[in-house]
N, C-alpha and C positions, 0 to 999 in steps of 0.2 A: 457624460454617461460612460461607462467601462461593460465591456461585454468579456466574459468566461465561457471558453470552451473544456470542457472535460471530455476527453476522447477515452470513455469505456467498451470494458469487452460485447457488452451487447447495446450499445448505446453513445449516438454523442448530446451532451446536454450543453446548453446553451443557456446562461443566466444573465442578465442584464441589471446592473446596479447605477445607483447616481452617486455623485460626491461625498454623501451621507449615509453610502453603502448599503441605502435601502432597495432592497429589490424590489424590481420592478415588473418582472417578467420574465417568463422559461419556455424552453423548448428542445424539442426532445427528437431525435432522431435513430431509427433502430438499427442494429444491426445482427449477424449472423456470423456463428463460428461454425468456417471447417475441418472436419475429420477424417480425412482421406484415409487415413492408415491407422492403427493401433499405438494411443500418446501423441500422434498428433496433433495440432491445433495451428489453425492457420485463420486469415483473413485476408481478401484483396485490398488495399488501402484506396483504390478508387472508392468502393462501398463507406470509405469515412469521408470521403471528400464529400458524396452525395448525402450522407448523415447528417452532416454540418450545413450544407447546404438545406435540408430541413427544420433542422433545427433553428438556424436563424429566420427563416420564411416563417415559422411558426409567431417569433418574435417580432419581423417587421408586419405580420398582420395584424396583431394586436397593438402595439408600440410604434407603428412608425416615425414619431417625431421624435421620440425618444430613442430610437435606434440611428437616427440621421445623429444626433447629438454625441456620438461613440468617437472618444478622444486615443482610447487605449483599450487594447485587447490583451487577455492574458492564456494560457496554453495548459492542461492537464492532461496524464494521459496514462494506461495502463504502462507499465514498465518493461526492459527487457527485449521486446520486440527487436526482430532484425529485418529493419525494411532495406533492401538491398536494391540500389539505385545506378545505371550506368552513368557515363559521358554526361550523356545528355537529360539527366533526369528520369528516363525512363526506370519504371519498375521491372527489375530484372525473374523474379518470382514471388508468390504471395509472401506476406512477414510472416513468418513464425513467431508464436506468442510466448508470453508468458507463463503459463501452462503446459506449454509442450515441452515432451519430457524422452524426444526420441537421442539425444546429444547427450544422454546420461553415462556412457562410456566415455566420448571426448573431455564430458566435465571431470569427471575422477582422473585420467587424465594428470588435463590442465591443475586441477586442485593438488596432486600430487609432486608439482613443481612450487618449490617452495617460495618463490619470489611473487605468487600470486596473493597467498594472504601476508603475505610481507609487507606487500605496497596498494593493495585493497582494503585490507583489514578485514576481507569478509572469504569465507568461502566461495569457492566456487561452486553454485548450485547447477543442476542442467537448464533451470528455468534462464539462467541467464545468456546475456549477447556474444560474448565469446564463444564457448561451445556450442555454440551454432552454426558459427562460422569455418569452424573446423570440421562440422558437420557437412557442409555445403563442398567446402574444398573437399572432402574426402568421398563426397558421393554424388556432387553435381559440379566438376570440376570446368566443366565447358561457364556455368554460372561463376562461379567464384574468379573465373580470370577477368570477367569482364565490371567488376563490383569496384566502381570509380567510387561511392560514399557510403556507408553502412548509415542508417538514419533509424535512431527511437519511433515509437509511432508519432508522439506529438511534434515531433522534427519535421516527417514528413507534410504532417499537414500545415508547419510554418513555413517549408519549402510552398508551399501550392498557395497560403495566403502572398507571402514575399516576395520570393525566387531565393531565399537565403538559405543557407547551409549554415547551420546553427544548430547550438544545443546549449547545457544547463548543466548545471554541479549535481542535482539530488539525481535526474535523471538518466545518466550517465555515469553515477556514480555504481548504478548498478550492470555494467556491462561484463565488469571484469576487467577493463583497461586504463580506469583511471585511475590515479596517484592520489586518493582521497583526501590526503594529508594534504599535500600540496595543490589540491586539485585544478590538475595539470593531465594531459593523456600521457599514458608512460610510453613512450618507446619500446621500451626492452618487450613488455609486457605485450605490445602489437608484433614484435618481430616473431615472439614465441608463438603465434597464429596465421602469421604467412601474413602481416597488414602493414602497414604503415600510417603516421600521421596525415598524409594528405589526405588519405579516405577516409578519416573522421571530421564531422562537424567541427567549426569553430566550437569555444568556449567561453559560454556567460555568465553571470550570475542572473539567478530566478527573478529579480528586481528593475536588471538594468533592461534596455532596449535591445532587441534582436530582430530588427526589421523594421519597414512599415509595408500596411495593407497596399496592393496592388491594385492601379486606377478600375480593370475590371471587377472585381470582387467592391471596390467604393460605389460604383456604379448601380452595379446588383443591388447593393444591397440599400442603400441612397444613403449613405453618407459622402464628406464631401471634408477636404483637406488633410491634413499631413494625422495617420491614424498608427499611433506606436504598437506596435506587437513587442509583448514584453519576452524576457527569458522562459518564465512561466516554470513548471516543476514535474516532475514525478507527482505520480497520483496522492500514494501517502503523502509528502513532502507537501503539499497543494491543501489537501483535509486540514492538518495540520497548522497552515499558513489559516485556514479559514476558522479552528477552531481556537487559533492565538497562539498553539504550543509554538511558541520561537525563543521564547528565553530560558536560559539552561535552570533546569528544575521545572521545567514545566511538562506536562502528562497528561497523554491520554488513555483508556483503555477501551477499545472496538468490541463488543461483542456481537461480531457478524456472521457469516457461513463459517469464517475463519476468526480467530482473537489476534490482535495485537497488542504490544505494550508497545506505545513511543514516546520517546523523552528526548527532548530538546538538550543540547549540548555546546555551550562556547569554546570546547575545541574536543580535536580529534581525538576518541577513547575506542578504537577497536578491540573486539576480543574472539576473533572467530573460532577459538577453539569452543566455544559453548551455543555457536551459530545464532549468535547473535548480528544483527546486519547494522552495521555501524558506516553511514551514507551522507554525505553532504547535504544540508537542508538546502531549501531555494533561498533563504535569506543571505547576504554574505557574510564570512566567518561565522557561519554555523555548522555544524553537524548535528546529524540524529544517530539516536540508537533506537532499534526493534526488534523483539521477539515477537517470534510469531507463531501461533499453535494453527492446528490444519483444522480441527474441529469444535467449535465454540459451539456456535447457535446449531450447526451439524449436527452435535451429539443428539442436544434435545432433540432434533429432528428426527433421527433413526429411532431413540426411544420411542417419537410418537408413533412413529409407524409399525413399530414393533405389537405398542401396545394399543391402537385404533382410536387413542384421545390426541386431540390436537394440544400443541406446543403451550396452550393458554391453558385449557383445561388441566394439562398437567401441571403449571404452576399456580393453577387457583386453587387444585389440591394440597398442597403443599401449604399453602397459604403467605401471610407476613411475616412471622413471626420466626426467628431463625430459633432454628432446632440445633443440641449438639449431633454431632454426627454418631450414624449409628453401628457403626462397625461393618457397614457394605462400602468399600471402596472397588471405584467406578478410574480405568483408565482411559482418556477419549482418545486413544491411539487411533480411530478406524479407519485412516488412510495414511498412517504413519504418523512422523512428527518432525517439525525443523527444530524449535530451538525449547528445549539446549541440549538434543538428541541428535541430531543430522540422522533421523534412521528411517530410509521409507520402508523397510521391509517391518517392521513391528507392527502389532495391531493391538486391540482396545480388547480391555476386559473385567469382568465383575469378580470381587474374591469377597469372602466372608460373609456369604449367603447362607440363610436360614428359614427354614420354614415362615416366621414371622416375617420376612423382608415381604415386605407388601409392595403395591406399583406407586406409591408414598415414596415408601423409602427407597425404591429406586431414582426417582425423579430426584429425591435429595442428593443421591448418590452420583448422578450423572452431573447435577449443578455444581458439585463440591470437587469429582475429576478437573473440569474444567476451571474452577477457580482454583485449587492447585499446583495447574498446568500455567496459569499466570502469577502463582507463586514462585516456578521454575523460572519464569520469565525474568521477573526482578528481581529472583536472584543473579540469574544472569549477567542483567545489566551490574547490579550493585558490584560484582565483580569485575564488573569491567570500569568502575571508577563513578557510578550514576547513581545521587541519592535521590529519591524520590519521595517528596512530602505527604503531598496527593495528586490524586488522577480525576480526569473526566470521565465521565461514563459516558460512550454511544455506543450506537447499533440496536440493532431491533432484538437485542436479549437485555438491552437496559430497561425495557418496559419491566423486568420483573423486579419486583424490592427487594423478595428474598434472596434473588442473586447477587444482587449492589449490596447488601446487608450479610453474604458470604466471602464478595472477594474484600470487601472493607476490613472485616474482621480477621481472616487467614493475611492478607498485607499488611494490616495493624496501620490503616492509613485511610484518611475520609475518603469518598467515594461522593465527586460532586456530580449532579446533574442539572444539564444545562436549560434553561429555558428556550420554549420553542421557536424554533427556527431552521432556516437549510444553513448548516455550517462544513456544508461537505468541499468535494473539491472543486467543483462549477465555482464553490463563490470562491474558494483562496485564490483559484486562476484571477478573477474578475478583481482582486485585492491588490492580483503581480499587477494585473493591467495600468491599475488605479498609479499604484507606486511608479512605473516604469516611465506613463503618459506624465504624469506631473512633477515628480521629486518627492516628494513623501517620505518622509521618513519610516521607513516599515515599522519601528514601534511604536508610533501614533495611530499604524492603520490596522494592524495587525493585533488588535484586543483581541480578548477572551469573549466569550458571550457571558450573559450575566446567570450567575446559577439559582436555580428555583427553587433546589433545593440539597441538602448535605445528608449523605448518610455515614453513621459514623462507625464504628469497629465495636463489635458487641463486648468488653473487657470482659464479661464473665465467662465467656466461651472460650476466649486465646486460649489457657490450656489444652480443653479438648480438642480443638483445631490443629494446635502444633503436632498434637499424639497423633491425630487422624492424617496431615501432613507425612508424617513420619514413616506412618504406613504405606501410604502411598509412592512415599520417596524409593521406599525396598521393593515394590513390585515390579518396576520395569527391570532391573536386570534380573530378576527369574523368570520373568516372562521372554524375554531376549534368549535365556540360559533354554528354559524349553522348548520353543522356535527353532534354535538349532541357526 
């Protein structure tokens, strides 16, 4: 048996698979984000230890013979995160998340030295681990003298299963200090932050072993002999792992609160000038690329509230059948946008309204923004050296066809959808686990799920798609221009 921990922002889950990668059983443990100040976001890391600690309680009541039988564990976990750890292991202040966006001067900054996207390949966002840290040294200086190991969230919680100091390529990849190419921690790149190599983590691959369970936590939980903790991954990187994208040309598209586009890559193709995040996968000799928009399933969301039908109603409105577009183009700027913009000060907006624009043709209007906005995406990638055949569809905006029948047709690329199942990051951890505990070759373990179904690119629309494209493409810099 192999057990997946995925340590999310409000949540740590806990999946349990057998050799046949059939799951077996889950468990779910909650958690809470603090807000102290304006852009803040924080969490205590005690509160994930207790999470996970639920989470598996929930599994050994259900499972226990099958949880005693747990050979290998694997690790997932929100990104970014700066858990700051002394001497002794202690937590020196809560981690600052992913989200938090108070180190938005340090990042610009740091970004503005050019040896960061040099040897990153990515920009430097505020969400990341570096400007944080600079963050810390410059306004909690009495903390930052005494910061023996800066640790990812999912580190710490391999520190507390282990006693190990460890970390991973995809997850690490996004700190700002690793050498991605080489993935390796840069030196230069830590000196430019007041750090040094010995307060960072060893370094794994997502595959290999980085620990074993600790005789107490064996005990707790009743298993019993030598139980590997693997490398495990970044969250995306872990999804990923679990929905098979590991070999170069392989694609997903998320349509979740946020979109992604991630594409599997056999070697290193950074492009951060169009903020594109180009990150070690957890397989080894891999990398990924992603773009990422801020508002997917978001947009619909504000529409619905806007207009008092919920998210379904308005795509049952709408119905199957892809319509050409109608001359209302829809921007989902409404908390800015990363890629291939870096702009958070930009915001979303409707042009070429008319009396007939009905709450129809706005709904089309805001589906066809966002598929668009993943037109940007791949083009991005494709400039960055990444062809993409076809994509998977998840997230909870893949339920709509007309949507998977919009971004098929604006990408001119099938749009598969997977048969049901959990292919999230719980199970790619429980997959490191699998690979790590026994040798496995990750491309035996590491399939695709099998697709239910294909949706293909409407050919009779690509015209009016590229023109509606087109238009879309001219709105953000006049909108930027009248923003000021």
């Amino acid at each position: 048996m192999y057990l997946g921990l995925d340590l999310g922002t409000s949540g740590v889950k806990a999946l349990l698979i057998d050799g046949n990668q059939t799951i077996l059983a889950s468990g779910n443990g909650s958690l809470d984000v603090s807000r102290p100040h304006s852009g803040w976001s924080e969490q205590d890391p005690a509160h994930w230890l207790r999470a996970t600690r639920e989470a598996v309680a929930g599994i050994k009541a259900s499972h226990p013979e099958a949880l005693a039988s747990v050979k290998g564990i694997g690790l997932s976990g929100h990104m970014h995160g700066a858990t700051l750890v002394d001497g002794a292991g202690n937590v020196l202040r809560p981690c600052i998340l992913w989200n938090d966006t108070r180190s938005f001067a340090e990042a610009a900054k740091l970004d503005a030295d050019p040896r960061f996207r040099a040897i990153t390949g990515n920009i430097v966002f505020p969400g990341f681990t570096a400007p944080k840290l600079v963050w810390v040294k410059n306004n909690e200086p009495e903390i930052f003298a005494k910061v023996a190991k800066v640790l990812l969230p999912k580190d710490y919680l391999r520190l507390w299963l282990t006693g190990e100091y460890l970390s991973e390529m995809s997850d690490s990849a996004g700190t700002s200090w690793l050498d991605t190419g080489k993935r390796a921690w840069s030196p230069e790149l830590l000196a430019a932050t007041d750090l040094d190599e010995s307060q960072m983590p060893g370094l794994t691959e997502g595959t290999a072993e980085a620990g074993v369970l600790r005789a107490e936590l064996l005990a707790e939980w009743g298993m019993s002999g030598r139980v590997v903790v693997a490398g495990g991954a970044g969250d995306n990187a872990a999804s990923a792992v679990g929905m098979g994208t590991v070999h170069s040309g392989s694609a997903f598209v998320s349509l979740g609160t946020s979109g992604v586009l991630f594409a599997a890559n056999d070697r290193y193709l950074p492009n951060p000038a169009s903020a594109v995040h180009a990150f070690c996968h957890a397989i080894p000799n891999t990398w990924h690329q992603m773009g990422v928009i801020l508002s997917a399933t978001d947009a619909l969301n504000w529409h619905s509230h806007v207009t008092g039908k919920s998210a379904g109603e308005l795509s049952a409105e709408l119905g199957d059948t892809l319509k050409a577009p109608s001359g209302v183009t829809f921007l989902p700027y409404l908390s800015g946008e990363r890629t291939p913009h870096n702009d958070a000060k930009i915001r979303g907006v409707f042009a070429g309204l008319e009396h007939e624009s009905s709450r129809v043709v706005l709904t089309q209007a805001v589906m066809e923004g966002v598929t668009f906005a993943i037109r940007d995406n791949l083009a991005a990638l494709n400039a960055a050296g990444t062809t993409i055949s076809r994509v998977t569809a998840i997230g909870g905006g893949s339920r709509s066809r007309y949507w998977l029948k919009s971004i098929a047709t604006a990408l001119n690329i099938p749009v598969d959808i997977p048969a049901d199942g959990d292919f999230g990051a719980a199970f790619g951890a429980a997959r490191l686990g699998l690979i790590a505990a026994t040798g496995a070759d990750p491309a035996s373990v590491c399939t695709a799920p099998k697709t239910a179904e294909t949706v293909e690119p409407e050919t009779a629309l690509a015209g009016a798609y590229d023109e509606a494209y087109r238009r879309y493409r001219a709105l953000y810099p006049a909108v930027k221009a009248a923003m000021g």
